[in-house]
C-alpha positions in Angstrom: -19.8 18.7 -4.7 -23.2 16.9 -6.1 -21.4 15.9 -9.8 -21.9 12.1 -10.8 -19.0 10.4 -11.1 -20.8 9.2 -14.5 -17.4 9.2 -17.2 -17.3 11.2 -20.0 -16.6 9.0 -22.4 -19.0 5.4 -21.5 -16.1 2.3 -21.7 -19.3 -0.5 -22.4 -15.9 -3.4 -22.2 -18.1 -6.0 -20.6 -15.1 -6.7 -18.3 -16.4 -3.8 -16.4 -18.8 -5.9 -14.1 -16.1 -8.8 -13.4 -15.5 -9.3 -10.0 -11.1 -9.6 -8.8 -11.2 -12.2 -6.7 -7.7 -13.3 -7.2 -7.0 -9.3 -7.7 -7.9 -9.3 -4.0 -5.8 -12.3 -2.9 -2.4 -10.6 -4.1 -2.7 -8.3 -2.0 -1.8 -10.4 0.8 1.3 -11.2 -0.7 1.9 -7.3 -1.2 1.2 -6.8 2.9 4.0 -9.6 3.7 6.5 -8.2 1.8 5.7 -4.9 4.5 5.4 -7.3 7.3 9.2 -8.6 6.4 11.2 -5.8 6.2 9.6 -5.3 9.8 10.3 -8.3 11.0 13.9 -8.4 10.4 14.7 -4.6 11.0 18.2 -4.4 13.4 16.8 -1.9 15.2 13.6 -1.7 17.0 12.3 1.8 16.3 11.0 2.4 19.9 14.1 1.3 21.8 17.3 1.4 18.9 19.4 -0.4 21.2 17.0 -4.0 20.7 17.3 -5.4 17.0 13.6 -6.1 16.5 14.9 -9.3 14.8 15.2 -12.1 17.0 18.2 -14.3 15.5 21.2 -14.3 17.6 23.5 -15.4 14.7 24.5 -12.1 13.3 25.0 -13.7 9.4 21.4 -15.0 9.6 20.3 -11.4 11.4 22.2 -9.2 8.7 21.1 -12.0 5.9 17.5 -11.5 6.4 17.8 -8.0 6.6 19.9 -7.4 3.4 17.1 -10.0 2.1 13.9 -7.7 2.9 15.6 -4.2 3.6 14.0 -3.3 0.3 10.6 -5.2 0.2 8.1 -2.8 1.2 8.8 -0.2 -1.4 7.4 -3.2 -3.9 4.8 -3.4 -1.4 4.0 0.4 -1.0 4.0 0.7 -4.8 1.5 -2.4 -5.3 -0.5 -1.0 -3.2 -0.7 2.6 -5.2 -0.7 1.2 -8.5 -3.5 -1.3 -7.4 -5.8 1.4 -5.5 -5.6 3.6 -9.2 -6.5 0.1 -11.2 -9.8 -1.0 -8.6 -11.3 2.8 -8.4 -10.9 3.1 -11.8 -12.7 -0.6 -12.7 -15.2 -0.2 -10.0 -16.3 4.0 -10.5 -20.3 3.9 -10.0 -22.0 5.5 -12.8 -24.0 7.6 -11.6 -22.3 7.7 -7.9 -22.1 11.4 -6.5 -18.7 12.5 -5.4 -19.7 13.0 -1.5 -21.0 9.8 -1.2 -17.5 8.4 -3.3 -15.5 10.3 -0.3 -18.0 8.9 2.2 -16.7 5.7 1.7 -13.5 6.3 1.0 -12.9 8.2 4.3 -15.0 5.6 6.4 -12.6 2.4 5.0 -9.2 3.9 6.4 -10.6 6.6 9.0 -12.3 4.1 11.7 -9.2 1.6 11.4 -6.5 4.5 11.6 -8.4 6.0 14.5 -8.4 3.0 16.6 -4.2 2.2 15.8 -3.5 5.6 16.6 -5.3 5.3 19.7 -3.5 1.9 20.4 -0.1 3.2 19.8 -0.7 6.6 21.5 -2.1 4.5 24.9 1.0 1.9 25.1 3.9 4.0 23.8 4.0 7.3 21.7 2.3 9.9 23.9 4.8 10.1 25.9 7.0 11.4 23.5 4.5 12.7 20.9 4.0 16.7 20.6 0.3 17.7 20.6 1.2 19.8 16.9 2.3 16.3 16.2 0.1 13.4 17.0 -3.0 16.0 15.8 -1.5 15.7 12.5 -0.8 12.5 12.7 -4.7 12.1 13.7 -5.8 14.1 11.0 -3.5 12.1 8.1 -1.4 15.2 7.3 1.7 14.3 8.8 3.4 12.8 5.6 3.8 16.9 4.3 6.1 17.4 6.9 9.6 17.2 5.9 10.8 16.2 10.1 10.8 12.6 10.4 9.7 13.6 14.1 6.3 13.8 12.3 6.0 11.8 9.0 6.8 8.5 11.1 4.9 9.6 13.8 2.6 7.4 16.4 1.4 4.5 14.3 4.4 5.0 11.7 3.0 3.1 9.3 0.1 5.2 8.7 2.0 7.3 6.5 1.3 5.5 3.4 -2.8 6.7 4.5 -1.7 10.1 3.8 -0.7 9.3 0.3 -4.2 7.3 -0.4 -6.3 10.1 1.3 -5.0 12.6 -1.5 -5.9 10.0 -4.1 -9.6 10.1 -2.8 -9.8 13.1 -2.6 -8.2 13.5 -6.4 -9.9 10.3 -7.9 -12.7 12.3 -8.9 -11.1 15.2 -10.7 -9.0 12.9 -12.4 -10.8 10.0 -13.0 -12.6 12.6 -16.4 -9.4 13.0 -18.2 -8.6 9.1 -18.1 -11.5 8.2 -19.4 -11.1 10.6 -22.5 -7.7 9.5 -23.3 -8.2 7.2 -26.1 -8.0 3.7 -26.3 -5.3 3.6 -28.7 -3.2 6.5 -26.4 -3.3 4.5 -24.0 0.0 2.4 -23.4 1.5 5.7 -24.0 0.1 7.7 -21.0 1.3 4.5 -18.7 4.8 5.6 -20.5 4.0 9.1 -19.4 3.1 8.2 -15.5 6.1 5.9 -15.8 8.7 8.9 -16.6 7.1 11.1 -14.0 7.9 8.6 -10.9 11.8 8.7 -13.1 11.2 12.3 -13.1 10.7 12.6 -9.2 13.6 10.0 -8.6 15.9 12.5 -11.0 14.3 15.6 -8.7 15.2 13.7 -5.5 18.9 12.8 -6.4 20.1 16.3 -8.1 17.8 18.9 -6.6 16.7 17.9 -3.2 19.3 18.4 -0.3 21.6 15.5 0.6 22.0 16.0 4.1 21.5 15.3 6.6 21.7 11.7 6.1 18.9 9.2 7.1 19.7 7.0 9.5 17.5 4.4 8.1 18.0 4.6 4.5 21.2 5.7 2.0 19.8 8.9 1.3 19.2 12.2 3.2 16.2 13.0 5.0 15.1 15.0 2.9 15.5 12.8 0.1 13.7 10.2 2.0 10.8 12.5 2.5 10.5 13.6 -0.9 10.7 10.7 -3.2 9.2 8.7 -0.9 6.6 9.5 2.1 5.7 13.5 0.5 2.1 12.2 -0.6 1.9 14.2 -4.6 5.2 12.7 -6.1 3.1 9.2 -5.1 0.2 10.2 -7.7 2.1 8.8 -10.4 2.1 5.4 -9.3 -2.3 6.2 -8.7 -2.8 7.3 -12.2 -0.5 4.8 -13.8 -3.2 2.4 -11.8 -6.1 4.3 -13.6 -4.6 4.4 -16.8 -3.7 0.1 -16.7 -7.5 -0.4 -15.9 -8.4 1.1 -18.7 -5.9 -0.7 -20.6 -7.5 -4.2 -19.4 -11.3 -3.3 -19.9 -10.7 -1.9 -23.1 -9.1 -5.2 -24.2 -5.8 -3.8 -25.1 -3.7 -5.8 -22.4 -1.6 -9.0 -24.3 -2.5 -11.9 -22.4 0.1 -12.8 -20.1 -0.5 -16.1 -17.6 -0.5 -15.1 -14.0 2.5 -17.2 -13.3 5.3 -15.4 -15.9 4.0 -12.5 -14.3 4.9 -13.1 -11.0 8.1 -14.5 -11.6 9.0 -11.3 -13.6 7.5 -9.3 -9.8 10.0 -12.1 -8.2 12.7 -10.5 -11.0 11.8 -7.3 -9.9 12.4 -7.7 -5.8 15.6 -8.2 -7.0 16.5 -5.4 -9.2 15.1 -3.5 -6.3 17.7 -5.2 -4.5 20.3 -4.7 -6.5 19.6 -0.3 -7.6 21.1 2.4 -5.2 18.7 4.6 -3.6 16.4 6.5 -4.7 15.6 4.3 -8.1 14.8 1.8 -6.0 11.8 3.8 -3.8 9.0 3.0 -6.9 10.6 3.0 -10.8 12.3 -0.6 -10.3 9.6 -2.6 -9.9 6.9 -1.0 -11.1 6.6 -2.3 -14.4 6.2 -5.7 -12.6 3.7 -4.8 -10.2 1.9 -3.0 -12.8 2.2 -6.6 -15.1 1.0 -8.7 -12.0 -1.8 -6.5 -11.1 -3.2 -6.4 -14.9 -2.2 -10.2 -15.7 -3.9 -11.1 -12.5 -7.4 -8.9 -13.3 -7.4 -10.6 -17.3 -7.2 -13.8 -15.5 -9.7 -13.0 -13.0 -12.1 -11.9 -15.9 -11.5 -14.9 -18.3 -12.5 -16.8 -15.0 -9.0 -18.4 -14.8 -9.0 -20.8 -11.5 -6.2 -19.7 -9.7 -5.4 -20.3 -5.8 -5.4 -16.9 -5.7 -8.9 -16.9 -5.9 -9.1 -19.1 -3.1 -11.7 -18.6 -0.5 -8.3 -18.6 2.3 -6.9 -15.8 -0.1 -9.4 -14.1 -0.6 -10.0 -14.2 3.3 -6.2 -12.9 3.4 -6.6 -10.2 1.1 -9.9 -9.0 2.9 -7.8 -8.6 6.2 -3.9 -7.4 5.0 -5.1 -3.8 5.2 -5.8 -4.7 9.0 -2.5 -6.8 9.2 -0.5 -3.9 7.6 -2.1 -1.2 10.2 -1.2 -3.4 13.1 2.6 -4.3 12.4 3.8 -1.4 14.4 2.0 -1.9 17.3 2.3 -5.5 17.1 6.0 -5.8 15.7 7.9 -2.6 17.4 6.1 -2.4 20.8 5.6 -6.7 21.4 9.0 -7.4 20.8 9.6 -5.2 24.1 6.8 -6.3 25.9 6.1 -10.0 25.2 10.0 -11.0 24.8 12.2 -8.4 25.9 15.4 -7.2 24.4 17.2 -11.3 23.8 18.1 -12.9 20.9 18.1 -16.4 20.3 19.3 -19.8 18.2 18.0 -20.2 14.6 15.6 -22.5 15.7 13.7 -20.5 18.2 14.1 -17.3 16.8 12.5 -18.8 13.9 9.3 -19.7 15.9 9.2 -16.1 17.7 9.0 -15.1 14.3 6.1 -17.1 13.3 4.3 -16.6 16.2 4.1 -12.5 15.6 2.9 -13.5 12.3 0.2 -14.8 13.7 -0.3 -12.2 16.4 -0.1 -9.9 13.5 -2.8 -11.6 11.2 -4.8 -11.8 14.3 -4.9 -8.4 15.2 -5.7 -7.8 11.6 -8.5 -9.5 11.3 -9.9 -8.4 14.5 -9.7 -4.7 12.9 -11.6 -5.4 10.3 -13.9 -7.7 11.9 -14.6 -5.7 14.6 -14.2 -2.2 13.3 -13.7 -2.0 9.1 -16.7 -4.0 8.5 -19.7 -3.2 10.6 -18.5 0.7 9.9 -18.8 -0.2 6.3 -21.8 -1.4 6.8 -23.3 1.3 8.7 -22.0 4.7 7.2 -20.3 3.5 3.2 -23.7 2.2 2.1 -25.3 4.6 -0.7 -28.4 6.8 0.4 -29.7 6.9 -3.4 -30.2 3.9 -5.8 -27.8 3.9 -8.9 -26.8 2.2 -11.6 -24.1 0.3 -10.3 -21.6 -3.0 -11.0 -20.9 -5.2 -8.4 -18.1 -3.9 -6.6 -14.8 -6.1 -7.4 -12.9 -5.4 -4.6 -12.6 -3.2 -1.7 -9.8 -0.8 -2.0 -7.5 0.8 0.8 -4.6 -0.1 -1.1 -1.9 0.7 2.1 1.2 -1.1 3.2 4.3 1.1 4.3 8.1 0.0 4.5 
């Protein structure tokens, strides 16, 4: 395809050319929420006889676990909603579509290749199918329905599946948004808000319920549909698309970063608190959706927030690396750095901060070593256009 990604209908907001600093901070605090419910799983997934939590005490163990059990699916769905808001604000006039996928495909390709490779050395192919870990190469494996495959090698890549298809789609759909008019808007958000309702409906009376999950309170199936199958996740992109426009076109009330993330804070609870599936993407995302447009406004007021920090910013720039890692770092260093023990409060508590900061350190070697110089070398544009500063990079991932 040679079509500009030029849109339809020019949105002249001057918001357009703001830089998200702070935009790119929160999405630090989207990856921890992933990195927790890892942390304090009860079972290590390579060896389900080892909790992968290291507290011996079994009410601090089961606390923690109850705590963050439900974190990532905020963290999966911030991640969605935000990758929709940042393509959207940051769409090159003028930008053909190959070299839109060009640089899509080289920010998660070179970092998935080298996890895969990681986990497929220390641990999965020797239990990994070649039907399976190819798909799992190739970022197909989420549209198979066998957990076998969808949490495959690097499990967490998954979610990578999910933003491939968004790539892939931006451009098709990134025309109707922009000719939805501005004063339609808050009602297509409405619209992409009943369609994740409409998937979690789907999932709970037409989707089998058996067999069950042995990881969540639904069936497999169930788990695969409304949650890893990658389509039913384009809601939570367009909803993305569909608040950017909301926030450059000036229609967003002006709501202080701080109410909105103590209504996300509200939200991890309700998420808490809702039965399975409601609680996969509908009962937080008019939160996250809050957050990530409160947090944009601010950023293009020029509000000083910490989040705007240059050790935020820093964070943000290396979660997707920290996300990628966890499972290498989490599920196979528990086995091979500490072994199967638990421990007192106290040390436990130390082990726990020390992954942290094996995690963040892996992470930032990834995109040190391999996300930025191959950014650099192949996501650069081969023709001058007319383009804003780009806000923020986007590879909007983080799996529970």
């Amino acid at each position: 395809m040679s079509e500009p990604l030029s849109p339809a209908v020019p949105d002249p907001a001057p918001d357009y050319r703001s830089r998200l600093p702070a935009l790119t901070g929160l999405r630090f605090f989207a990856a921890l929420c992933v990195f927790f419910v890892h942390a304090f799983f009860l079972v290590d997934p390579l060896k389900p006889t080892v909790p992968l939590s290291f507290f011996g005490d079994p009410g601090v163990a089961n606390f923690l676990a109850t705590l963050f059990g439900k974190s990532g699916y905020l963290g999966v769905t911030f991640f969605f909603v935000l990758s929709g808001f940042v393509l959207t604000w940051s769409a090159r006039p003028g930008e053909r579509v190959t070299a839109f996928w060009r640089r899509r495909i080289v920010k998660i390709f070179p970092n998935h290749v080298v996890m895969w490779a990681a986990a497929m050395v220390l641990y999965a192919s020797a239990f990994t199918p070649v039907g399976t870990w190819l798909a799992n190469l190739l970022l197909v494996h989420s549209y198979f329905p066998q957990p076998s495959v969808f949490i495959s090698v690097n499990s967490l890549s998954w979610t990578l599946c999910c933003e491939l298809l968004f790539y892939l789609l931006f451009p098709l759909i990134i025309r109707p948004v922009r000719r939805i008019a501005e004063h339609r808007l808050w009602l297509w958000a409405g619209v992409m808000i009943a369609g994740m309702v409409g998937v979690e409906l789907v999932t709970v009376f037409v989707i089998p319920d058996h067999p069950g999950s042995p990881m969540l309170a639904v069936s497999v199936p169930q788990q695969w549909f409304g949650y890893i199958f990658p389509p039913p996740r384009l809601f939570e992109f367009v909803l993305g698309m569909v608040l950017a426009r909301l926030v450059r076109a000036g229609r967003w009330p002006r709501v202080g970063v701080a109410p909105a993330a103590a209504l996300a804070v509200i939200g991890f609870f309700v998420t808490n608190a809702v039965p399975s599936p409601f609680d996969f993407t509908v009962s937080a995302v008019i939160p996250i959706g809050v957050l990530i447009c409160a947090t944009a406004a601010a950023d293009v007021r020029g509000t000083r927030t910490f989040l705007r920090s240059r050790v935020m910013v820093w964070l943000g720039n290396v979660s997707f690396g920290f996300y990628l890692c966890q499972g290498v770092v989490l599920f196979y260093g528990r086995l091979a750095i500490v072994g199967d023990g638990t421990f007192s409060t106290p040390v436990a508590i130390l082990l726990h901060l020390g992954f942290f900061g094996l995690t963040l350190l892996a992470g930032w070697l990834l995109y040190a070593l391999v996300e930025q110089p191959m950014m650099r070398r192949f996501a650069r544009n081969r023709r001058r256009v007319p383009a804003p500063t780009e806000p923020v990079a986007v590879d909007g991932v983080a799996s529970a």
